[in-house]
C-alpha positions, 0 to 999 in steps of 0.5 A: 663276262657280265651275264644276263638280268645281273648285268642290268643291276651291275650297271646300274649300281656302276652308274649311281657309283660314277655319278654320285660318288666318282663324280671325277671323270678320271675315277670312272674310267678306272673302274670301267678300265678294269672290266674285263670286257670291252664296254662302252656309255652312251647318253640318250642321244646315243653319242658315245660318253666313255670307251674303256681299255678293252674296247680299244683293243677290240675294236682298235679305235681309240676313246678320244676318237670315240668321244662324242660319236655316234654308236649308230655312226661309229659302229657300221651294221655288217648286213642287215645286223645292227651291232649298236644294239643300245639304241634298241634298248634305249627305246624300249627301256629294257635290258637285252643280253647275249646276242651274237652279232658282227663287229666290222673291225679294219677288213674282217667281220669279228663275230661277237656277244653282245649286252646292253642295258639303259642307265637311269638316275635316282629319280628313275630318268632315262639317262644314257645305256651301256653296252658290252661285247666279248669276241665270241672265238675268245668265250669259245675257246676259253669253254673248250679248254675248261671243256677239255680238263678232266676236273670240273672247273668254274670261275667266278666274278667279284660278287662271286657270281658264276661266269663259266661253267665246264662240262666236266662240273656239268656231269659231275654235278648235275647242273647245265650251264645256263642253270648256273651262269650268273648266279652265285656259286654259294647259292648253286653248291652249299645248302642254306645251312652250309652257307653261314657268314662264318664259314668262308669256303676255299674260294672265297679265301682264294680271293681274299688272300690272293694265293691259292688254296686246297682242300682234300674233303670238301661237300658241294650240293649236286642238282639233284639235292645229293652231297658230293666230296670233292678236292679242291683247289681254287685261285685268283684271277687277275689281269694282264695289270695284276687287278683281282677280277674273279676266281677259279675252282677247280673240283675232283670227284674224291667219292671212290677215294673216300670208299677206299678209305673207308674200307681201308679204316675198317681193316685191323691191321695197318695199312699205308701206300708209298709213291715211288719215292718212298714217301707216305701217301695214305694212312689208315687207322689200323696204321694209326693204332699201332704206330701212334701217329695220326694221318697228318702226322705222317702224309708226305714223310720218308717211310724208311725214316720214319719208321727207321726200317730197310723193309719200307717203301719203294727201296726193299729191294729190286728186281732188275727192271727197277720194281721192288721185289714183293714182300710177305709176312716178314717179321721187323720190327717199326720204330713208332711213336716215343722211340718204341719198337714194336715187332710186326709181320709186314707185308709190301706190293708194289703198285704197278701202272697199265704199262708196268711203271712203278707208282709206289708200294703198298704196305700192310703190317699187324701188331704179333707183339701178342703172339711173340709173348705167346710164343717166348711162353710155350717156349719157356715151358719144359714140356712139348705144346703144339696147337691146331685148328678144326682141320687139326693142322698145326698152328703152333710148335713149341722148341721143347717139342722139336728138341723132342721130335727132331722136327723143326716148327717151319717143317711142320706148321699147316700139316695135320698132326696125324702125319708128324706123330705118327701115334697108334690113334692117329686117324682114328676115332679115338683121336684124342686131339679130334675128340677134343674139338668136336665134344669141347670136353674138358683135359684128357690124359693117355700115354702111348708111343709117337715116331719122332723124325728119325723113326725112333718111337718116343714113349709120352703122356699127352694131355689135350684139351679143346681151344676156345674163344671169348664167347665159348666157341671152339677153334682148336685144340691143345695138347701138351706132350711129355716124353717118358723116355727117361722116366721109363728108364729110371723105372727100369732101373729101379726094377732092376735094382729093387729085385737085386737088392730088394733096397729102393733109396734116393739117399746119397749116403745110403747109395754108397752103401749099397755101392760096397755091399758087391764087395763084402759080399764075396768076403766070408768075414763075419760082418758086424752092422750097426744101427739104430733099432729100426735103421734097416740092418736086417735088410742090409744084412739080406742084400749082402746074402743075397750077393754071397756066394751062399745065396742058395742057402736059407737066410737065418735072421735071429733077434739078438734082444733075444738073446743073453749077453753071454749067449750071443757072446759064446756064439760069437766068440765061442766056449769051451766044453762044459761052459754051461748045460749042452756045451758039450765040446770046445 
């Protein structure tokens, strides 16, 4: 519908049109046939010069039986209403638009609105009028359908000129309806600078290519001077004939969704929803950090193929009532871009409408690929190491430590150390792990007992020390254990043989000797052992008395370089009596 001081100017232009350019008879009709509303032209004497298509069916007169008649004639007044307001505006010389009147058509009266304006040449003569009428119960119910929708909506003429207005786009942006009627939606929504040649909104290319168009983020002024994000979708509008006679907009409010995506955006880990389907409906950077994938990469596409997991989308599992099980901190491992596989706890929440109806999933993940790295270390690491926080619960457990302990790393993660060790500091203020986070001071090292499950008490060295981060702020402790069971044993045992033999050796050869000397030592042989000066013959030659059976009698060692050959070969092998001064028998 043409509306108010633009329909002055529209027919005016129509005029000059029709008689300087279409001065064909046949031309001008087309063009009036394709407005929309019921219009018809008179000259100044008011008798009827052309009727179009939309005016037959109005009014169910045809154009031959309307040529040449009187408006005044033709229309009868319903009361003291006169309908052919034309004639009015002919005397006056100015525009009337919108005024509700009655057409009488066969036995009812149809209410209607009604515009008219006068027709000059290029001189500026008075040369005819045009007037126009739309069924009044048609303007209406077409407004309270658009009033009716949820989504703002407006549609335009060919000059982009605005023609209806619904409430929903009169909250949403702030402007009343008689604000915007007429004038162009350019105007009306897009700031000066927003309004360049160059940047052809979805409207626009709506009615240039004749197909429908979508945009997810598109910023329109408000009343108030604010800019407001919005979806949109806009499409032609065509005739019953398939003639292009506007478009229509439609516009979604997208500020909470906008929020949402922002505070979506600064959470590290990744985040994504499903709908029921399994088919990815957000994405947010978190997500796009670890995967690789960008948002327009991925929207619309199957989660489980994409990422090639089971632990995906709406199929994880199913309740008996169709819903997905929820699923926490699950370690998998996602597919992402260039073939990867990276490990990460995933986390998925089905979305639930007000009547328990599945819509889809959330899903949020986080990169542990450190963590892993961390963890594959300390398990590497010979000794025990376990980890807390300020509370000194156990953040970390190391497998040394449970091959130590008996204790299994998920029985004990989030309890306080003090009730898995067990250790005579425990709980005191000489805790070295509590002294540790609240001083910051540097390693400490103490040896003493700790109960491992079974309640055997296990002798280790502990070394702990304070966790810190970047910027040298304390958020937990260390400490590596070492279990001294084995070596208080060998200590023992070298105790032991060391009072025994009074001989400490690690070599081989030597332990084989030591290992015979039991059995020399029952033997009363004289036992000849050879070696080097300074090999330790002496000592082996104790080791054997003290094994003898004549350990209680004093050992006698005597330097033999002492001694002449004959001596130690006389008191070795004996003499006879006389051999030499004091040999006084055999």
């Amino acid at each position: 519908m043409i509306k108010d001081d633009k329909f002055s100017d529209v027919l005016g232009t129509l005029h000059k049109l029709t008689s300087a350019i279409f001065s064909d008879a046949i031309q001008r009709k087309l063009i009036l046939d394709n407005l929309t509303e019921a219009v018809f032209t008179v000259d100044r004497d008011l008798k009827i010069t052309s009727f179009n298509k939309a005016a037959e069916i109005l009014t169910g007169i045809k154009e031959q039986e309307a040529l040449g008649k009187s408006c005044v004639d033709l229309f009868l007044p319903a009361g003291d209403e006169d309908f052919c307001i034309i004639a009015q505006v002919l005397r006056e010389k100015q525009a009337r638009s919108k005024l509700t009147r009655h057409l009488q058509v066969g036995d009812r009266l149809l209410p209607v609105l009604v515009s008219a304006s006068p027709l000059t040449d290029n001189s500026g003569a008075l040369v005819g009028g045009v007037q126009s009428f739309q069924e009044i119960q048609e303007i209406f119910q077409r407004q309270l359908v658009l009033d009716s929708a949820f989504d703002g909506v407006f549609t335009v003429d060919l000059d982009g000129n605005i023609t209806l207005f619904n409430r929903s786009a009169e909250q949403l942006t702030g402007f009343k309806q008689d604000e915007v009627l007429g004038r162009p939606f350019t105007e009306v929504f897009y700031a000066p600078e927003q309004r360049s040649d160059a940047q052809e909104t979805p409207l626009m290319e709506a009615m240039r290519t004749g197909r429908p168009v979508s945009e997810e983020c598109v910023y329109i002024r408000t009343a108030a001077g604010n800019l407001l994000p919005v979806s949109v979708r806009a499409a032609p509008l065509f005739d019953a004939r398939g003639v292009l006679i506007g478009g229509v907009k439609s516009f979604r409010d997208n500020t909470d969704r906008i929020q949402s995506n922002l505070i979506l955006d600064h959470i590290i880990d990744g985040v994504f929803t499903t709908d029921r389907n399994g088919h990815i409906t957000s994405f947010n950077k978190g997500a796009a950090g670890i995967t690789g994938y960008q948002p327009e990469e991925v929207l619309g596409r199957s989660c489980h193929e994409l990422f090639a997991t089971d632990r995906c989308g709406a199929n994880t599992g199913e309740k008996g009532s169709g819903v997905p099980e929820a699923i926490l901190e699950k370690l998998i491992y996602l597919r992402v871009r260039e073939e990867r596989r990276v490990p990460v706890t995933m986390s998925s929440v089905p979305m639930l409408d007000s009547a328990g109806s599945l819509l889809g999933t959330v899903q949020t993940f986080r990169d542990v690929t450190a963590q892993l790295q961390h963890r594959f270390i300390l398990d590497s690491v010979t000794d025990g190491v376990f980890t807390v926080d300020h509370e000194l619960q156990i953040t970390s457990f190391n497998r040394a430590l449970e091959k130590m302990t008996g204790y299994a790393a998920s029985e004990v993660l989030g309890r306080k150390c003090s009730e898995i060790f067990c250790t005579e500091l425990c709980g005191s203020e000489n805790c070295p792990m509590a002294r540790a986070i609240i001083s910051g001071i540097s390693p400490t090292m103490h040896n003493l007992n700790m109960n491992g499950r079974d309640g055997r008490v296990i002798p280790v060295n502990l070394i702990t020390t304070a966790l810190l981060d970047d910027q040298g702020n304390v958020i937990g402790g260390v400490e590596t254990v070492r279990d001294l069971t084995e070596i208080n044993e060998l200590r023992r045992k070298l105790s032991r043989e060391g009072a025994e033999l009074g001989i400490l050796t690690k070599s081989p050869k030597m332990q084989r000797i030591l290992s015979v000397l039991p059995e020399f030592a029952k033997s009363d042989a004289t036992i000849l052992i050879l070696g080097e000066s300074g090999t330790g013959k002496e000592l082996i030659a104790q080791a054997i008395h003290a094994q003898s059976n004549r350990n209680d009698h004093p050992f006698v060692a005597v330097n033999s370089g002492a001694l002449p050959d004959t001596l130690l070969e006389s008191e070795l092998f004996g003499y006879k009596a006389g051999a030499f001064t004091d040999a006084r028998k055999d």
